[in-house]
C-alpha positions in Angstrom: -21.5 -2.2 23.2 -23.6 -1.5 20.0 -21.5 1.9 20.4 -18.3 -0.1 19.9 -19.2 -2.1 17.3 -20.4 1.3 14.7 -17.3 2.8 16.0 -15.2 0.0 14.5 -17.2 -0.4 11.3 -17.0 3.1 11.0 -13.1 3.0 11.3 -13.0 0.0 9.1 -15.0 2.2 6.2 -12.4 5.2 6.4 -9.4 2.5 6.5 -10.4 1.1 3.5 -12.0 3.7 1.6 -9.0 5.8 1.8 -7.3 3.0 -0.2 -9.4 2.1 -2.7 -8.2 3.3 -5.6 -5.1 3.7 -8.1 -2.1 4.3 -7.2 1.5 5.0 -8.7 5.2 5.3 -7.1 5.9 8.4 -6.7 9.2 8.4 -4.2 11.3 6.3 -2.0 12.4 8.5 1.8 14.4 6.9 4.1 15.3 8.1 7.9 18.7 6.7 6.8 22.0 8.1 5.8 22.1 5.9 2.4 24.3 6.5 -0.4 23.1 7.5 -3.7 23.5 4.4 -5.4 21.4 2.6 -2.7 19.0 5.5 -3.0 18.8 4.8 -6.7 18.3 0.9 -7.2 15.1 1.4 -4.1 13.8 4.0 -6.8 14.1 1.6 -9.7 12.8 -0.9 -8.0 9.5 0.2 -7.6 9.4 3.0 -10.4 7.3 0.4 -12.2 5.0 -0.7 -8.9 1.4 0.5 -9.7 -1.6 -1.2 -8.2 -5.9 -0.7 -7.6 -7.6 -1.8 -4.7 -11.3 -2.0 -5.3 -14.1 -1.6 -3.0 -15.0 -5.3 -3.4 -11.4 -6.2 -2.0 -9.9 -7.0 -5.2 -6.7 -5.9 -6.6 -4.5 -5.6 -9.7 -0.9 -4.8 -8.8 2.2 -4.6 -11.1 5.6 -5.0 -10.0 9.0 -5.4 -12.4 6.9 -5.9 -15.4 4.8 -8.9 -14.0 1.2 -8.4 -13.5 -0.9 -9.7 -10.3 -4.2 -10.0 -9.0 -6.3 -11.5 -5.4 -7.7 -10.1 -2.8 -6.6 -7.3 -0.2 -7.9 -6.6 3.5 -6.7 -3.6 5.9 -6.0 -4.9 9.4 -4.2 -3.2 12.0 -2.2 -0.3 9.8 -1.3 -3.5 7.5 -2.9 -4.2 4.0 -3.1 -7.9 3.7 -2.9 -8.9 -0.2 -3.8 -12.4 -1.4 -2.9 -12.6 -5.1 -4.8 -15.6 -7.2 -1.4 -18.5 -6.8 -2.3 -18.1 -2.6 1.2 -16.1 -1.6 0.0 -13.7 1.2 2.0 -10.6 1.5 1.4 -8.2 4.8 2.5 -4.2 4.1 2.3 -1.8 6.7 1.1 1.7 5.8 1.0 4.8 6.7 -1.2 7.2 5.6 -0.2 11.1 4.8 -3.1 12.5 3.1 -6.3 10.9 0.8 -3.6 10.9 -2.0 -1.0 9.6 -0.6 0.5 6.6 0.8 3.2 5.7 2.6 4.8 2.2 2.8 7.1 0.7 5.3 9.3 -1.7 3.4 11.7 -1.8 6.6 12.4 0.4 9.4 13.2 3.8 8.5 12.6 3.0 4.6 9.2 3.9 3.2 7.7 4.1 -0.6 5.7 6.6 -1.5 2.6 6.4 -3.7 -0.1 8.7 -4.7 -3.6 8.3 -6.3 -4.2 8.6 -10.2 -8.0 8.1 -9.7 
């Protein structure tokens, strides 16, 4: 049992310190055949998405200009954001590397991210 329980704090530590950090958009990929001009507005979309997760489970995020902050959790390949007005918003993720991260916005469609610091 107390073999259980360090395995999954220990599981826990790598999910979450392989997130902490800053991050940037760096691409959209899709498993689709889209067209260019879909492939395009996705891109612009979150050309401007940057965020920091903290070690303390804090985050700054900003998306289309506007600025955001609460508190994040990773649960279950999902990071679990909080921001300070209460609006809960569940990603799933998939991680490539340690500088990189992939997001599932819907099947098939992912944006990419890598770290800055």
């Amino acid at each position: 049992m107390k073999t259980l329980i360090l395995m999954s704090i220990l599981f826990y530590q790598l999910q979450t310190s392989n997130i902490v950090g800053k991050w940037i958009f760096s691409k959209h990929e899709s498993s689709k055949n889209l067209d260019e001009e879909t492939k395009a507005i996705t891109t612009n979309a979150f050309s401007k998405f940057s965020f920091e997760f903290r070690n303390d489970e804090t985050y700054d995020m900003t998306k289309r200009r506007k600025k955001e902050s609460g508190t994040w959790k990773s649960a279950d390949g999902f990071i679990i954001t909080t921001n300070t007005e209460g609006f809960i918003d569940k990603i799933k993720f998939i991680q490539k590397h340690k500088d990189t991260i992939r997001f599932e916005i819907e099947t098939g469609e992912f944006v990419v991210f890598h770290r800055t610091q």
